[in-house]
C-alpha positions in Angstrom: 66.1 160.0 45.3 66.7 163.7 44.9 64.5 166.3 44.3 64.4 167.5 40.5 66.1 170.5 39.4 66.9 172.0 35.7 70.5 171.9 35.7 70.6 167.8 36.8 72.8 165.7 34.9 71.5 162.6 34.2 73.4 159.7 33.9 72.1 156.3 32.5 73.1 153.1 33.6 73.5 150.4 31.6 72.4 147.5 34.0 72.4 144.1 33.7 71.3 142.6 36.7 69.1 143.3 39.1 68.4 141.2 42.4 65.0 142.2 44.3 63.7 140.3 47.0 60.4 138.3 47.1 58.0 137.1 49.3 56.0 134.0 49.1 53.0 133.6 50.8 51.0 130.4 52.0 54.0 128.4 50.5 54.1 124.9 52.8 57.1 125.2 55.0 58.0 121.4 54.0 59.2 123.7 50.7 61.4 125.9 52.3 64.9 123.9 51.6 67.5 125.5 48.9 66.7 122.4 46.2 63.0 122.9 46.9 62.5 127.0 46.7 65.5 126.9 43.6 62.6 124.3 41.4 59.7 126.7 42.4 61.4 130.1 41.4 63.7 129.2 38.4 60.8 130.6 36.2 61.7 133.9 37.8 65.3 134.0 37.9 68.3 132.7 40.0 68.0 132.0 43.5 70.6 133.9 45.3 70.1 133.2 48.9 67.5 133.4 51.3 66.8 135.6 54.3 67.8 134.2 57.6 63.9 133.8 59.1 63.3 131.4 56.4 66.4 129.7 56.3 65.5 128.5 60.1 62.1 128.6 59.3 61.1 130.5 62.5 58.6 132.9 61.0 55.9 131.1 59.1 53.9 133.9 57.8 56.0 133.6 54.0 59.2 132.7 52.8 61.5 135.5 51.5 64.3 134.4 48.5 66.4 137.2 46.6 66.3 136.1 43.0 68.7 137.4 40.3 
């Protein structure tokens, strides 16, 4: 981010995909495998990959998947 000034140029961007990451809460660890967590969050996109916490599964507290 950059502060705003008159003689900015701005440029748009014509993007077509974004990935963001995102956090599920109080999801039952016996869900946390690719096949399992790809069924769950098709509605929101494409599972890319997951973070390395839940791919171990050594922190509990939510499961974190970047979707496409």
């Amino acid at each position: 981010m950059k502060e705003w000034n008159d003689e900015m140029q701005l440029i748009k961007h014509n993007v077509q995909k974004v990935l963001i990451w995102v956090k599920s809460h109080d999801l039952d660890v016996k869900f946390w495998g690719n096949e399992s967590l790809t069924k769950i969050f098709k509605t929101l996109g494409v599972l890319v990959k997951c973070d390395k916490l839940t791919q171990a599964r050594t922190f509990l507290q939510y499961a974190r998947i970047m979707i496409e």
